[in-house]
N, C-alpha and C positions, 0 to 999 in steps of 0.2 A: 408532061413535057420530057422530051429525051435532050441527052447532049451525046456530041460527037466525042469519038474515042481519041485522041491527039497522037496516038498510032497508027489506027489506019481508017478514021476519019470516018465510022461504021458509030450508030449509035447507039450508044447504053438504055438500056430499061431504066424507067423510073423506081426507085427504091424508096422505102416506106420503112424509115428509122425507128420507128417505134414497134413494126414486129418484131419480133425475138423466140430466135425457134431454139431448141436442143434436140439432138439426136443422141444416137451410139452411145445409150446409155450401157456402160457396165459397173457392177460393183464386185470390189473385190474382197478377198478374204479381213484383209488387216483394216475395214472399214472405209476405205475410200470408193470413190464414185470416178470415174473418168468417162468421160462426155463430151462431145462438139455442140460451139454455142453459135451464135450466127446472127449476125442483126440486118435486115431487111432484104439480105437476100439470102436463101438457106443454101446456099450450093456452094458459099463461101465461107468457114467455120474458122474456128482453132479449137484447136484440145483443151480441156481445161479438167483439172482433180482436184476434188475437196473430197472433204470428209462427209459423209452423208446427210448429216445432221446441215450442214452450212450447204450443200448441194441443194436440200429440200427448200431452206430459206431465200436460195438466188431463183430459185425456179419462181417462188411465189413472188419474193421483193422486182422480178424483171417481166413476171406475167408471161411466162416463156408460152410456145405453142412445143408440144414435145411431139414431134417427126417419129416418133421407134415406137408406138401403141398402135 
């Protein structure tokens, strides 16, 4: 099922809240991870930096699909 856009009345794709992807994974020197996270549609993200160790754990606790392999 699509719904209309309430701008210009053009209809949205169906989204499917439960993927959850990560891309742009980088890690850097002083142990962090900085990453785009993305839930149901991958073309729409935020940045988001943890420390590796806590990166590893969202990956598994969110079942991500990782985009950058």
């Amino acid at each position: 099922m699509t719904s209309p856009c309430a701008t210009t009345g053009d209809a949205l794709p169906d989204v499917d809240v439960t993927r959850k992807f990560v891309s742009r994974v980088e890690r850097h020197d002083d142990g962090l991870v900085s990453f785009e996270f993305a839930i149901g549609w991958p073309e729409l993200s935020v940045d988001l930096l943890l420390p590796e160790p806590a990166f590893m754990a969202f990956c598994d606790r969110h079942q991500v699909t990782r985009l950058d392999n």
